[in-house]
N, C-alpha and C positions, 0 to 999 in steps of 0.2 A: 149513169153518165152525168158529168158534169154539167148544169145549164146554164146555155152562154147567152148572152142577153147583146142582142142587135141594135145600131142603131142606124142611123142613116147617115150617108156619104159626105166625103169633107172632113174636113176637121173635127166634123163630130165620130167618124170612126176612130180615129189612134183615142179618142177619149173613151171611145165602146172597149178598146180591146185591151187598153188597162185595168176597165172595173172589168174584164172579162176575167184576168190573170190573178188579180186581185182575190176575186169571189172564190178560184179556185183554191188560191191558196187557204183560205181561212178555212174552205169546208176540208181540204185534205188534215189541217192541224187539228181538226174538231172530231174527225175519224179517226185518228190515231190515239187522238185522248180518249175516246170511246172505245178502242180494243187493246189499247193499257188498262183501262180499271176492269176489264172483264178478265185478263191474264194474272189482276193482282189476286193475291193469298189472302183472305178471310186472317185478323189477327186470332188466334187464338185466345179464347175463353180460360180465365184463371179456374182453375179446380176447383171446386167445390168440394169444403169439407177436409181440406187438408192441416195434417196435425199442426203446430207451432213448430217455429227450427227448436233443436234444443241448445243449450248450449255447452262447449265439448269440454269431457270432464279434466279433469287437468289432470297434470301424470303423476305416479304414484311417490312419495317420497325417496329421497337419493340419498346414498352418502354422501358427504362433503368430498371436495377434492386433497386427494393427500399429496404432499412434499412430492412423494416416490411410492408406488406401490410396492416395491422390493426392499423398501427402508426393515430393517430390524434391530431391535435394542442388544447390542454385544456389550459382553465387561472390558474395560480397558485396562490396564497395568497404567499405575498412576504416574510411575516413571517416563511412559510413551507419549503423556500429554505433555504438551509445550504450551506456554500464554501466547495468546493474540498478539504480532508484531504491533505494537505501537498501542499496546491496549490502553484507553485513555484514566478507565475505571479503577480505582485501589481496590487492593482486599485484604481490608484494615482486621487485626485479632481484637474487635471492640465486643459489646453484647452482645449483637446483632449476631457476630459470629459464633461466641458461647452458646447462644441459643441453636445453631444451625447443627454445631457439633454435639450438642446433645440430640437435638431431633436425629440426628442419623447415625449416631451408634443404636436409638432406640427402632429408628424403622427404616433405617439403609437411606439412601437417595433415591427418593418416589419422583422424580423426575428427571430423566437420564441429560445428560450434555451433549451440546451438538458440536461435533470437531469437524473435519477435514482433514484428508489424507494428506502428509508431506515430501516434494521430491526425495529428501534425504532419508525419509524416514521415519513414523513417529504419526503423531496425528495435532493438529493446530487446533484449540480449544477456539471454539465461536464464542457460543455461551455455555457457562458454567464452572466459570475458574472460581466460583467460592465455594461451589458445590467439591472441588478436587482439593482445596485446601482445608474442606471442613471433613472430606473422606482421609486425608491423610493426618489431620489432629486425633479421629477417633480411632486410627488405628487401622487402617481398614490399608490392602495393597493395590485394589482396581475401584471400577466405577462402572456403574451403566452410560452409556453413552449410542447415538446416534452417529453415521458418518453418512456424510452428505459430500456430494464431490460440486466444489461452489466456488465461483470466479473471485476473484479479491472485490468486484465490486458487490456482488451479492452477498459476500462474510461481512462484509462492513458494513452492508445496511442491515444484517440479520443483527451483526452484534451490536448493535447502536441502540435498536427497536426493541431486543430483549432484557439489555442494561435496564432501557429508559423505564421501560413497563415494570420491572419485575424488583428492583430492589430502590427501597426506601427510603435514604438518605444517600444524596449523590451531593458532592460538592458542585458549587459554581463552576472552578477551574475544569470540573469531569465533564459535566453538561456541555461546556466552551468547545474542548477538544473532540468531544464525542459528534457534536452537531456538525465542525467544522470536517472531520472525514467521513459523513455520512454525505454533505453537501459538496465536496471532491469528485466521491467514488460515483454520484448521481449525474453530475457535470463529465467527467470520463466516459461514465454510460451513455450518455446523453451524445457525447461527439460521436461514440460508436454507431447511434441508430443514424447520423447526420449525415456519414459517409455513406450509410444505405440509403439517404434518401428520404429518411423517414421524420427529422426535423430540423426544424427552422433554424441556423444558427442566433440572429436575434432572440429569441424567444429563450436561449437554452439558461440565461443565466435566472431568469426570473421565474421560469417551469421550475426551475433543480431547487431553489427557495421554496417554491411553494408548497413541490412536494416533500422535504424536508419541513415545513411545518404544519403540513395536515398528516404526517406520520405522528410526528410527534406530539398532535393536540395542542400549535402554540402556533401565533400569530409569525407572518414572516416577518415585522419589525421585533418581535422576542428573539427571533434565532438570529437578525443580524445583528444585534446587541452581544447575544453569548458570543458570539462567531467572534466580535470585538475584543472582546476580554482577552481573545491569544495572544494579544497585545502586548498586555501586563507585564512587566520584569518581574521576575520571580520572589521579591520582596513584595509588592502589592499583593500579589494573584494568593501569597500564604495569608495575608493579613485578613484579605476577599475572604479564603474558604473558613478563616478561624471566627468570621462576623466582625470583625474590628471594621473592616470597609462597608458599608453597604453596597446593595447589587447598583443603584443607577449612578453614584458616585464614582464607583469602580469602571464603570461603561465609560465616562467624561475622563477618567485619568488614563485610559487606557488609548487615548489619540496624540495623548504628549510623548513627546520626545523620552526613549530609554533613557537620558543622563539625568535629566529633569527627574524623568519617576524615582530615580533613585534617591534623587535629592528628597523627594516628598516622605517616601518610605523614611527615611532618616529624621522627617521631621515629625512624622507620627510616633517615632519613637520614642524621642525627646521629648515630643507634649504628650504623649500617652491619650491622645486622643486624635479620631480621624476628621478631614476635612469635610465638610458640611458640601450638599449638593453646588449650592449660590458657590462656596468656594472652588470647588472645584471644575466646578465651568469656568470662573475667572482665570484660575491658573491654564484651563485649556486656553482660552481666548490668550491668552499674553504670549502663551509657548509658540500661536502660530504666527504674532507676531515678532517673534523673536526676541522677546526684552525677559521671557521670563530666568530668571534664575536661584543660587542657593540663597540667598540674601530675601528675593521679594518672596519666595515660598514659603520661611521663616516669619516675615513679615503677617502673610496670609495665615498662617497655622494661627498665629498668635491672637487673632481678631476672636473675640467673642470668647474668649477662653479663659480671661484673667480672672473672671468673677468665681468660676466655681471648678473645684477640681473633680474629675470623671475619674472614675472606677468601671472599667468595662469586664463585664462576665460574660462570656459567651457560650453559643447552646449546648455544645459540646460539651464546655467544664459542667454546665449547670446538671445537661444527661446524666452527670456521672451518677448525681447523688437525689434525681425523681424522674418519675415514671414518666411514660412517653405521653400519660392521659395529661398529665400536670399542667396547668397552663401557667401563662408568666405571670398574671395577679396571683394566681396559689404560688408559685413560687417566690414573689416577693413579700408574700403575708408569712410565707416559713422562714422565710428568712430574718423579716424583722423580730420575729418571736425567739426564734435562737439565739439573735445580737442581743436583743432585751434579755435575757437568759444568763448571756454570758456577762453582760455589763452585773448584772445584777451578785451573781458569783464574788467578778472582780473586786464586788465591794466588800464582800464576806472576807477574802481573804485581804484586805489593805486594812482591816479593823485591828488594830493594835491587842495583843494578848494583855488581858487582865494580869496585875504580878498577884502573887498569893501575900496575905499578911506574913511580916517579919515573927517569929515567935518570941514572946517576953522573953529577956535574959531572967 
């Protein structure tokens, strides 16, 4: 029992029977802590002697993931391939290709083409339309090929990625075209996942850049530069892939007005040499404000040009006649040794013929 503690009468009782209430309550909170820590659980004692975790082995090797598990290599009738709508890429009859046409009369096409099926009929070459022109120079009537069933925006990105990777000389103008509907077909895609939900519309123009140039191994200001160049009126853009232009000159002409460009081409004709960086920003600067024309372009070509006349050879002529190891000092030491060669000749034959003596009459 609870012990109540008395005091005496008056006022000092209501003060007895507070510490009376009082007392009781602390001993009941004191009993109750006392028959909680008798109903608590003992923690549990760690094991003794138990092994180390191990840790878990990792799984065994996989194949990679394929295209299609049901993909197989069938021959096609070379007739049934069509080129890529809008293929950006040529497929020029140079070395590159003599060499291709001989590797596969001698060991077929060790890498088949990948096409796609056509409403009408036929199959749409992705990648490998040199491989089907180097199959029909050797003689040959089909091809191995892949068929893959692929959205127009998935062909374009396959055939952009397999161009870019796989063949060695690509013109500027190819690279321009090729970048500019890979960065399309990825913007297309891009609105596609939007409508589900799945992306930001802000975001889409500057995602579709960037994955367009970590495809392609190049900064996103390299591919807005190429993307530029589509620019070009078709008088630059030839002069661009034959080297007459350079690449960052050609990026600065390619913001002028078509009639203007025209005018320029015209003028690189006539001086047989192209506009220098410094000039070709000036002629941009004046086109947007309006004043440039055929008069001040002429004017511009003419700067810095009086002193000395240019002779341009570009890689392609030089391709013709050394090897692809050749660098442009070894090709300018072969060359001045043949001029010297030939000068030397010229002289042999401008040497006037000795007469023979008259014979005595």
């Amino acid at each position: 029992m609870p012990l109540l503690i008395s005091e005496t009468s008056g006022s000092d009782g209501e003060g007895a029977l507070q510490k009376s209430f009082s007392f009781k309550y602390r001993a009941k909170r004191a009993t109750n802590k006392a028959l909680a820590s008798l109903h608590r659980k003992p923690a549990k004692a760690a094991p003794e002697g138990k092994a180390p975790i191990q840790p878990e082995t990792p799984p065994a090797p996989a194949e990679a993931p394929r295209p299609g598990k049901d993909e197989q290599i069938v021959y096609l009738k070379l007739s049934d391939l069509h080129a890529f709508k809008n293929h950006p890429f040529q497929v020029r009859n140079d070395e590159e290709m003599k060499a291709m046409v001989s590797s596969v009369k001698d060991k077929g096409v060790t890498q088949p083409a990948i096409v796609r099926p056509l409403e009408g009929g036929g199959y749409e070459i992705v990648s490998g339309h040199r491989r089907q022109k180097a199959s029909e120079l050797a003689g040959f009537t089909d091809m191995p090929c892949i068929v893959r069933n692929l959205t127009d925006e998935q062909a374009i990105t396959q055939m952009v990625e397999d161009n870019m990777n796989q063949r060695e000389n690509i013109l500027p103008s190819e690279k321009a075209k090729a970048l500019k509907m890979q960065l399309e077909a990825i913007k297309h895609q891009g609105a596609k996942d939007f409508t589900s939900g799945q992306l930001d519309p802000k975001d889409a123009g500057r995602r579709s850049n960037e994955v367009v140039a970590e495809r392609n191994k190049m900064t996103v200001k390299q591919v807005q530069r190429y993307i530029k160049l589509n620019d070009l009126v078709p008088e630059l853009s030839k002069m661009m892939d034959e080297g007459q232009i350079k690449f960052t000159p050609a990026v600065e002409l390619s913001y002028i007005k078509p009639k203007n460009q025209k005018y320029i081409a015209v003028a690189i004709e006539s001086e047989v040499a192209a506009p220098s960086l410094s000039q070709a920003q000036r002629m941009r600067e004046l086109d947007q404000k309006g004043v440039l024309n055929g008069d001040v372009i002429d004017g511009i070509m003419m700067e810095d040009k009086k002193e000395v006349d240019k002779v341009i050879l570009t890689g392609a002529e030089l391709g013709k006649y050394f090897g692809k190891e050749t660098t442009p000092r070894e090709m300018k030491d072969q060359i001045i040794k043949l001029l010297d060669d030939w000068k030397g000749q010229q002289k042999e034959v401008a040497k006037p013929e000795k007469k023979a003596p008259e014979a005595e009459k």
